[in-house]
C-alpha positions in Angstrom: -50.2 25.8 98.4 -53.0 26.5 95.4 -54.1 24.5 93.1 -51.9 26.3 90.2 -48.6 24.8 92.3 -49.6 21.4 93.4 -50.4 20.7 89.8 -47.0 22.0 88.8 -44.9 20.4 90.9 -47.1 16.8 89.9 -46.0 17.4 86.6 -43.0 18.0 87.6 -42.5 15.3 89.4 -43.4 12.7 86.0 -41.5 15.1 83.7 -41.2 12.0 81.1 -45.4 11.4 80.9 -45.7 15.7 80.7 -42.7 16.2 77.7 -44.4 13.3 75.8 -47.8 14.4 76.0 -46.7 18.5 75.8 -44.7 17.4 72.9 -47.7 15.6 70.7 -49.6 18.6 70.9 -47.1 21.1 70.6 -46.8 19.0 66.7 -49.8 19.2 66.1 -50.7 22.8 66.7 -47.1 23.8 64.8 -48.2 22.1 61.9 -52.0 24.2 62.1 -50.0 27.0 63.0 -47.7 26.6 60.0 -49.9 26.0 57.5 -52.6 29.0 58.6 -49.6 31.4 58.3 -48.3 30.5 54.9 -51.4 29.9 53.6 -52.6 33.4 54.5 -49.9 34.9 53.5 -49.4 33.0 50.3 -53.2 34.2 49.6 -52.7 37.6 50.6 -49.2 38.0 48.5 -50.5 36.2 44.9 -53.6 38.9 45.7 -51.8 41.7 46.2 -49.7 41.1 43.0 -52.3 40.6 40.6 -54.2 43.5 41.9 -55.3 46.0 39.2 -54.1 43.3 36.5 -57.8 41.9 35.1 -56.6 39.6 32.1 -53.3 38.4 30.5 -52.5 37.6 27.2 -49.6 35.4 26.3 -48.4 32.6 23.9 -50.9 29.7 23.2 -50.6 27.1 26.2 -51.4 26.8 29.8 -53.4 29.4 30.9 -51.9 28.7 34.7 -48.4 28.6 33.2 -49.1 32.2 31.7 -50.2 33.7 34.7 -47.8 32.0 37.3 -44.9 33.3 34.4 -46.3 36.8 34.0 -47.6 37.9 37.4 -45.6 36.2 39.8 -42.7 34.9 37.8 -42.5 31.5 39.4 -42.8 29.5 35.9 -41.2 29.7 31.9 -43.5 31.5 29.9 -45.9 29.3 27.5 -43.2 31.6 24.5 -44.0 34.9 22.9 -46.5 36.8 21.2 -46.0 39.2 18.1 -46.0 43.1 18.7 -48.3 43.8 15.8 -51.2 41.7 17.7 -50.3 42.8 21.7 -50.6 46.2 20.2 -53.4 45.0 18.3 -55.5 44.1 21.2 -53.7 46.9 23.3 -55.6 49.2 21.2 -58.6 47.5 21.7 -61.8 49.5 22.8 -62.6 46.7 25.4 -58.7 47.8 26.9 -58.2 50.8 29.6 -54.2 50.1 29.8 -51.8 47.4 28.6 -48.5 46.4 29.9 -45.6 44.4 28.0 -44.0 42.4 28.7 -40.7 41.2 27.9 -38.8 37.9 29.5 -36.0 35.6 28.9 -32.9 36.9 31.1 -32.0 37.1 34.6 -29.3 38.6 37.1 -28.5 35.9 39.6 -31.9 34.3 39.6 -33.9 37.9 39.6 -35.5 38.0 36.4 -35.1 40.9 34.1 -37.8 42.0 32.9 -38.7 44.4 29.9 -41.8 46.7 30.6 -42.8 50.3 30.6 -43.4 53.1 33.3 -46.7 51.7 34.2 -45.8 48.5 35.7 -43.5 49.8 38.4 -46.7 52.4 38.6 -49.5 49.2 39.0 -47.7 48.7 42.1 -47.0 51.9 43.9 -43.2 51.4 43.8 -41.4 54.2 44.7 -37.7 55.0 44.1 -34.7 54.9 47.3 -32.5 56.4 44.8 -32.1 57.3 41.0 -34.6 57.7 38.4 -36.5 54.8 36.9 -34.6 54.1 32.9 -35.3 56.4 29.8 -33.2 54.6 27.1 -32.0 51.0 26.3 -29.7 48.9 28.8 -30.8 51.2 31.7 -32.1 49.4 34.7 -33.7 50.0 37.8 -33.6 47.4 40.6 -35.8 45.8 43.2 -35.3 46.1 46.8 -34.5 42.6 47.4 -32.5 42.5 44.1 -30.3 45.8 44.9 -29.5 44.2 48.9 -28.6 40.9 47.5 -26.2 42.2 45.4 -24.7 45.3 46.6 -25.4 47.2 43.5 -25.8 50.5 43.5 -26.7 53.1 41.1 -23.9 53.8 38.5 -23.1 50.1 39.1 -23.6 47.8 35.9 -23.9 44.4 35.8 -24.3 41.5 32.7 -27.4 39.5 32.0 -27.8 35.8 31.6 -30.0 33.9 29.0 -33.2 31.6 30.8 -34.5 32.7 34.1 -32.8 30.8 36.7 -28.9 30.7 37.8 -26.2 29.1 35.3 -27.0 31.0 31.8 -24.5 31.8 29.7 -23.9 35.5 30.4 -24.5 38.6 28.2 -21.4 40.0 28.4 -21.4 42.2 25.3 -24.6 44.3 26.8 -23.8 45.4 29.9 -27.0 47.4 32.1 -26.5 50.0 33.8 -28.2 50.7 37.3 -30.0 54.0 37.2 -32.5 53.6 39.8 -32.7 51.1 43.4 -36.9 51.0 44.8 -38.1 51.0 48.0 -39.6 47.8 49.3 -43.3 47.0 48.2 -44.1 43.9 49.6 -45.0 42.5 46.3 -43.3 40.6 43.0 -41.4 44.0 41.9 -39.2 43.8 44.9 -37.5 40.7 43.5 -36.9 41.5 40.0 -34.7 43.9 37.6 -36.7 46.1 35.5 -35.8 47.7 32.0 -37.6 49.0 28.7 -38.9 46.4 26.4 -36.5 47.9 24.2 -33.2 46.5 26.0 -34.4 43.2 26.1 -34.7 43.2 22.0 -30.9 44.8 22.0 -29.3 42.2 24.0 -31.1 39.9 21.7 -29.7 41.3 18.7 -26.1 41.5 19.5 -26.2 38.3 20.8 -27.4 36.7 17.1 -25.1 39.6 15.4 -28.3 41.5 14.2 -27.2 45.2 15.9 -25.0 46.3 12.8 -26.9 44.2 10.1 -30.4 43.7 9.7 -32.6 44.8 12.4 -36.0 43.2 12.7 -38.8 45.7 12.1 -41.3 46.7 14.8 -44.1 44.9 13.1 -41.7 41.8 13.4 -41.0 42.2 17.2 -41.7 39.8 19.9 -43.1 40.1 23.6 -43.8 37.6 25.8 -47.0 38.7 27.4 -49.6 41.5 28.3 -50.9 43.0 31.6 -54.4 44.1 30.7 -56.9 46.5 32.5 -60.8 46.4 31.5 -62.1 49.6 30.5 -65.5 48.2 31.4 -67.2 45.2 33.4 -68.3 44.1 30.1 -64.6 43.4 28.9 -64.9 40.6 30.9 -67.1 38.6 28.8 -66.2 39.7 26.0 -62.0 40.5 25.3 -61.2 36.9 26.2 -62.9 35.0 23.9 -61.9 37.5 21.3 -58.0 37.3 22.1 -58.6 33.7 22.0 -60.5 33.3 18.5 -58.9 36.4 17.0 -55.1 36.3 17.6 -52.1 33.4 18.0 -52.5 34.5 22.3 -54.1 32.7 25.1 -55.8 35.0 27.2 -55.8 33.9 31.2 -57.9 35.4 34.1 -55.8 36.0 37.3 -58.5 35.9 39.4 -60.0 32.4 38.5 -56.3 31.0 37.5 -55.2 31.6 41.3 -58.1 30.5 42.6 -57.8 26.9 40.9 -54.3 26.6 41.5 -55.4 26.7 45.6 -58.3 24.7 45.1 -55.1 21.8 43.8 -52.8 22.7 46.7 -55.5 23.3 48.9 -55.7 19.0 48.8 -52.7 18.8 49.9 -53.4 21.5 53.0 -56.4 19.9 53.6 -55.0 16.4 54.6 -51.7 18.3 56.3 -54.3 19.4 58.2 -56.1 16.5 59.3 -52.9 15.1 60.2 -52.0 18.0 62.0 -55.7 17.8 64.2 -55.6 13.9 64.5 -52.3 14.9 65.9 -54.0 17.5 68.5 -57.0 14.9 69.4 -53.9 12.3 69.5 -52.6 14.5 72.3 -56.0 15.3 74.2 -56.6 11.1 74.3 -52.6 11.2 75.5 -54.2 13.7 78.5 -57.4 11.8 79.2 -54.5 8.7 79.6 -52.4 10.5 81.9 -55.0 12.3 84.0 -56.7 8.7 84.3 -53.8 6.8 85.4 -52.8 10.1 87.9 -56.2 9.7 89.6 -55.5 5.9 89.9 -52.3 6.4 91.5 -53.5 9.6 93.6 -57.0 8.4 94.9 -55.3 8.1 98.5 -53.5 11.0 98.7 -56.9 12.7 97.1 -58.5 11.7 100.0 -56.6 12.6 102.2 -56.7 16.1 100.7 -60.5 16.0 101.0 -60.0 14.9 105.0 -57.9 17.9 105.6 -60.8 20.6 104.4 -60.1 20.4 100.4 -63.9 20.3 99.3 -64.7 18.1 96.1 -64.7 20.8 93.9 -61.3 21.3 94.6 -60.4 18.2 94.2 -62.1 18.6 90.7 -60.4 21.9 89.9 -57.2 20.0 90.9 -57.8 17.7 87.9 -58.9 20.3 85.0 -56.0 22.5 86.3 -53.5 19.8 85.2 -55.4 19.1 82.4 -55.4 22.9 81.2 -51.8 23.4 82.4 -51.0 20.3 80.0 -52.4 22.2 77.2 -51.2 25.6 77.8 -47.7 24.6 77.6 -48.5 22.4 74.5 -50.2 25.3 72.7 -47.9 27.6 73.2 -44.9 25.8 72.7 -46.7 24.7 69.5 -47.8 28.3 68.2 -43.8 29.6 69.1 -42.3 26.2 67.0 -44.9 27.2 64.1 -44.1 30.9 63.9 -40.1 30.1 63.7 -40.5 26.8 61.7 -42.5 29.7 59.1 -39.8 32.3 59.5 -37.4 29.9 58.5 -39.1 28.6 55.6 -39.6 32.2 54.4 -35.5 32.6 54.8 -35.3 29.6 52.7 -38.0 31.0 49.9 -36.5 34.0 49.5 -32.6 32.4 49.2 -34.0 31.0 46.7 -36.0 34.4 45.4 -39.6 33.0 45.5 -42.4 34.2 47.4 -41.5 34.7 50.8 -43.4 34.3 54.2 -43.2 36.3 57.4 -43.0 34.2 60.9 -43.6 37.3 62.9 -47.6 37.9 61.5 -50.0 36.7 64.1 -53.6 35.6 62.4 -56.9 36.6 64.8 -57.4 32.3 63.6 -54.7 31.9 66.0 -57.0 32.8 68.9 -59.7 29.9 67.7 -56.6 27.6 67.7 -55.9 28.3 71.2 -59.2 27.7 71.7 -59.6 25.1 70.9 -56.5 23.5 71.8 -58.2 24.3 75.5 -61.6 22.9 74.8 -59.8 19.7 74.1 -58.0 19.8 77.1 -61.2 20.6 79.4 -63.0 17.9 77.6 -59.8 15.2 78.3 -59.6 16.9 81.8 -63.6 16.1 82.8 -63.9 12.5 83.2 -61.3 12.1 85.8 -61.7 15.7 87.2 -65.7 14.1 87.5 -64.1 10.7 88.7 -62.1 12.6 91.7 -65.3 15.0 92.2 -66.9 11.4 93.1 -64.1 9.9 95.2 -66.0 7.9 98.2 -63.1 8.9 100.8 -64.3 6.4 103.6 -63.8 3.6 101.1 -60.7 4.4 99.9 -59.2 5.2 102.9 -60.2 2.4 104.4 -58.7 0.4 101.3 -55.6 2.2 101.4 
């Protein structure tokens, strides 16, 4: 027999002591595994959406809320702006390209939001079907929007007032589906798009403006502004000026995003000293059970050594255990991790939020493993040393 099956069938044989001790560090290494995955891909998926977007300007308030509202549309927006000023700055020599931005209604959670051609454009979204909208109450769908709710294009479908389920419904102003896009990976796939123009008319039937008075352009509202620098020196400058010069709040993606992971990255942080004190919890468990197997197996050690095992056999016995211990552990631990992920990302995007991907393996995964091992070796050593040293005269003469 080699060493790979005796230490099989001794873990076998004190299967209660192995499934604790597998189990403690599988735990641990799913909660690493768990966090490093959504995490990444969190990091990756709020970069990827803000790409090409330099500077927002929205109502006076949070610059976070603006940004998280705007980009990613996981908040309310901080209100609206006036036309006359986001055109105002839009024309602004500081400003390559502007994007409006129009919010307030939603189709079974997806938001609907009011743009132009350029948005769908900033991300590379490309149409399945149809043509992207040319007049009021035309609408082109996301991927994730059009699959969740079987639209298709000709289909039309009824707006409701706030951005989550539950508002009372536009039924009045019906859209009309004119175009479904392909899958992006990004923040267009899970919302409704439309002219800026459509959001104002549903608006204005609904507080019985479209046959009276109709609200000049100068008097028009938007909630927010996608801005691009036309030079690095916009940076420094357009900001402050939106800020001193206007009734907006400017807000920088790119510093907004990384604060708000510098305040959940606190949290990570001590999920993930839990999740390592769990892992060293789990080597101390092996360093136990190795311990109390060498007490129990010094005979039967020796009398391996008496029938030609040499010590370093004996030795490689022990670390094979030990490594066999954490193998199982690890990889039991990475598998729970990648489905406990997947079916958090199920969850996110039932409830159309960002979602996460179980089947993305991270090259940090390898270090994990690594690791996971060196903690196993090290466990492993002292009794693996402790059998190297065995006296086999004395204890078979002790019995």
């Amino acid at each position: 027999m080699n060493l790979l099956t005796i230490s099989l069938n001794y873990l076998r044989s004190r299967l209660l002591g192995t499934v604790l001790v597998v189990t403690l560090l599988a735990l641990g290494i799913a909660t690493i595994t768990l966090l490093m995955l959504v995490t990444a891909q969190l990091e990756e998926r709020m970069q990827r959406d803000a790409r090409g977007i330099d500077l927002v300007a929205g109502a006076k308030g949070s610059p976070l809320q603006i940004i998280l509202s705007a980009i990613y549309h996981l908040d309310v927006p901080t209100g609206n702006i006036p036309l006359a000023q986001a055109n105002e700055i839009a024309k602004h020599r500081m400003v390559k390209k502007a994007i409006p931005m129009a919010l307030g209604d939603s189709y079974k959670g997806a938001r609907i939001v009011g743009t132009n051609h350029d948005y769908p454009a900033l991300y590379g979204a490309q149409l399945t079907t149809g043509a992207l909208w040319q007049k009021p109450m035309e609408a082109v769908l996301g991927s994730e929007v059009a699959a969740r709710s079987g639209l298709v294009v000709g289909g039309t479908f009824s707006g409701a007032h706030g951005l989550g389920e539950g508002g009372a419904e536009h039924g009045d102003t019906p859209y009309k589906v004119v175009g479904i896009l392909a899958p992006t990976g990004s923040v267009i796939d899970r919302i409704v798009l439309t002219g800026v123009e459509s959001v104002w008319y549903v608006h204005d039937e609904e507080h019985g403006l479209a046959d009276e008075y109709k609200p000049e352009p100068s008097e028009r509202e938007v909630t927010a502004l996608l801005i691009q620098y036309a030079s690095p020196l916009a940076a420094t400058t357009l900001p402050r000026y939106i800020n001193n010069n206007s009734e907006m709040q400017s807000a920088v993606p790119a510093y907004e995003t990384a604060r708000l992971f510098s305040i959940v990255g606190v949290g990570i942080d001590v999920l993930r000293g839990f999740a390592l004190v769990l892992v060293l919890g789990a080597g101390l468990s092996i360093f136990v059970a190795l311990y109390h197997a060498l007490e129990e197996r010094r005979y039967d050690l020796a009398i391996m050594r008496t029938l030609g095992a040499s010590a370093r056999k004996v030795m490689a016995l022990l670390l094979c255990e030990g490594l066999l211990l954490v193998g199982i552990g690890t990889l039991a631990g990475m598998a729970l991790g990648h489905a406990l992920t997947g079916m958090l990302g199920v969850a996110l995007r039932q409830a159309q939020q960002v979602g996460v991907n179980g089947w993305v393996f991270l090259p940090e995964e390898l270090w994990l493993l690594a690791l996971a091992l060196g903690v196993g070796i090290v466990a492993a050593l002292v009794p693996a040393w402790r059998a190297y040293r065995t006296d086999i005269a004395s204890t078979l003469a002790t019995g």
